[in-house]
C-alpha positions, 0 to 999 in steps of 0.5 A: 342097797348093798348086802354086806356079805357079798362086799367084795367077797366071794360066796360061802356056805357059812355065811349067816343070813343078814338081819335088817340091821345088818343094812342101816349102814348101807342105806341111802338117806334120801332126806339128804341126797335131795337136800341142796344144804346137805349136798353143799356141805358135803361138797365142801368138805369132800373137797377141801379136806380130800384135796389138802389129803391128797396133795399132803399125800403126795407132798409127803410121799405117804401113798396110802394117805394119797389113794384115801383122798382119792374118793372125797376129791371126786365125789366132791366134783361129782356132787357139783356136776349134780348140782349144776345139772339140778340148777339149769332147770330153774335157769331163766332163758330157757323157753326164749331159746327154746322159742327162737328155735320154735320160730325157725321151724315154723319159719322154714315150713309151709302153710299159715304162720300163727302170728304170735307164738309163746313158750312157758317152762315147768321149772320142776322138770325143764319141759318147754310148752308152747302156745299160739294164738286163736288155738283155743276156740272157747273157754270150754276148751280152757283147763280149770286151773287157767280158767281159774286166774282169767277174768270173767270178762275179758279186759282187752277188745279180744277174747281172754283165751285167745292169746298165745300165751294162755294156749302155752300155759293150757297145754302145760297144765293139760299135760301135769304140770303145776301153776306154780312151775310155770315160770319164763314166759317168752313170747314173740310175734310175727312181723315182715316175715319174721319172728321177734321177742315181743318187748324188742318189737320195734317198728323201724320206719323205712319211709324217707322223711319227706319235708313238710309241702303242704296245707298241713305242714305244721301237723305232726306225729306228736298229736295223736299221742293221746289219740287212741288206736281206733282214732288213729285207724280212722285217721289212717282210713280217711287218708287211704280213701282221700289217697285213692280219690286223688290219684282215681284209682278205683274205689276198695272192693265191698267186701275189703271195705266192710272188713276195713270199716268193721275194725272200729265197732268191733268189740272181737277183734281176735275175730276181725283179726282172724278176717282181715290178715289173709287179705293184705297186700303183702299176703295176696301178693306174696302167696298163691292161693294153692300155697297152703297159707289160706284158710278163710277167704275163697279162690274168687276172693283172692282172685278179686284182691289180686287184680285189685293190688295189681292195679295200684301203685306201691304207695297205695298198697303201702297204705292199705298195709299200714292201716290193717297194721294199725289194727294188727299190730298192738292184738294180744298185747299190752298198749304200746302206742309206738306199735300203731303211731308209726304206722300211721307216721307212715300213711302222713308222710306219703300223703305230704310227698304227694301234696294230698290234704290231709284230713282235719284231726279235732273230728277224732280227739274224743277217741282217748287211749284212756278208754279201753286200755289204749283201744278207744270206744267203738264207734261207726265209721261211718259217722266220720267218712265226710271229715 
């Protein structure tokens, strides 16, 4: 607020004492200054009727006239510079930009990478939260807004907080930011050592397509479209073990085994998942115990595991991976069967180069992707190791 008696004037003695009144025309309307309307309005009349002022003043030689629209010229580009800095808050990409560089960070630094990451923006004040998965232990630790628009049981065969989305929305919420706000959810996930946005997660089969030489040859990849994801694990399970038998190799340690089998009748798969992604063979065999990457398993574990994947070949450990994967890959997400029919693309075609029989299919044709959203119904796996 500006006092009228000092508006480019020097102090004086008889100067009067200023009245309320004496302001009003001084006074910021705040009403207006935040209204987008108001401000539009202003900056198209500063603009058109400045910029015909200044250029008539210039035409015609009338400094005055020139000097007068000086003020409503760049006013009207400083309302448009406020304008556009008030708009980026809301624009869309900012928490996928703000993701990629979050991913980067956790890429270039040590210790266990969370396997899904996700980043929400409070469209209010531009903020960028961010979540992982398996943050959030149980629904005490849940902010009573979220817990509000969860279900009470979880609709998937993992718990309903567990997803890296809900911990990114947590976070926001816990730090003041309204429901409301929240707005341009990105989410990515990690795969072969890299980060990518999960709705551009392709699984690209590196695998040659060998030809079809074996008993088996008229079986494809199209039948299991309706197989669900535990089917189609069972299916990759019996193939790995009839893999091993054939080229003796030693039989999967006990502990391995049990985690492997324990996939089908799980009904915590965030819990299985927590179990079985430090013994991968792509993990054990890529990180030291002392890396920092390791928080479930022990050092004789890890030592037993090591000299197990040292003694197969890179077919076997191929295996092995792609049936954990099988597991893994579709966690937290919406049912996609690319993200788990590939991989078991993968295990068939290594069976048929090898000429290995492969198991019959029908034993698993009950296990639909219409029974628990694409997961199947749980079941032992035992009653299907002798197929």
């Amino acid at each position: 607020m500006n006092n009228p008696n000092h508006a480019g004037y020097g102090y004086s003695p008889n100067m009067k004492t200023p009245k309320v009144s004496d302001f009003s025309a001084y006074q910021i309307n705040w009403r207006q200054q935040l209204d987008p309307y108001y401000q539009i309005n202003s900056f198209s009349t500063s603009l058109v009727g400045g910029t015909v002022n200044f250029v008539g003043g210039l035409y015609t030689l009338d400094g005055a006239r020139t000097a007068k629209a000086i003020p409503d010229v760049a006013s009207s580009w400083g309302i448009l510079f406020g304008l556009s800095k008030a708009l980026s808050i809301n624009s869309t990409g900012v928490a996928r930009r703000a993701l990629l560089d979050k991913a980067g960070d956790i890429l270039s630094s040590s210790g266990k990478k969370p396997y899904v990451i996700s980043a929400v923006v409070d469209s209010e004040t531009g903020q960028v939260f961010y979540g992982t998965n398996r943050t959030i232990k149980s629904m005490d630790d849940v902010n009573p807004v979220l817990k509000s628009h969860l279900p009470k049981q979880s609709l998937e065969e993992w718990s309903t907080f567990n997803c890296a989305e809900c911990d990114a929305f947590n976070n926001a919420l816990n730090s003041g930011a309204k429901w409301k706000n929240l707005k341009d959810m990105h989410t990515m996930q990690l795969k072969n050592g890299k980060y990518m946005i999960l709705q551009d997660v392709k699984i690209v089969n590196k695998h040659l397509r060998a030809k079809n030489l074996l008993v088996n040859k008229n079986m494809k990849i199209s039948d299991f479209e309706n197989i669900s994801i535990r089917g189609r694990y069972i299916y990759g399970y019996l193939c790995l073990i009839r893999y091993i038998s054939e080229k003796k190799f030693q039989t999967l340690p006990n502990k391995l085994l049990n985690d492997i089998e324990d996939f089908v009748s799980s009904g915590q798969l965030d819990l299985w998942h927590e179990n079985i992604e430090e013994v991968l063979p792509t993990i054990i065999l890529n990180n030291t115990y002392d890396s920092g990457y390791y928080e479930i398993i022990g050092y004789n574990y890890y030592i037993e595991l090591l000299e197990y994947y040292i003694s197969l070949n890179y077919e076997c450990l191929t295996l092995i991976d792609s049936l954990l994967y099988i597991g893994i890959n579709n966690l937290y997400g919406q049912f996609k069967s690319e993200l788990t029919l590939n991989y078991l693309e993968d295990i068939i075609i290594i069976m048929k180069k090898n000429q290995i029989e492969l198991p019959q299919v029908n034993h698993i044709f009950s296990l639909t992707i219409d029974q628990k959203n694409g997961w199947g119904n749980r079941v032992k796996m035992k009653d299907y190791i002798n197929f």
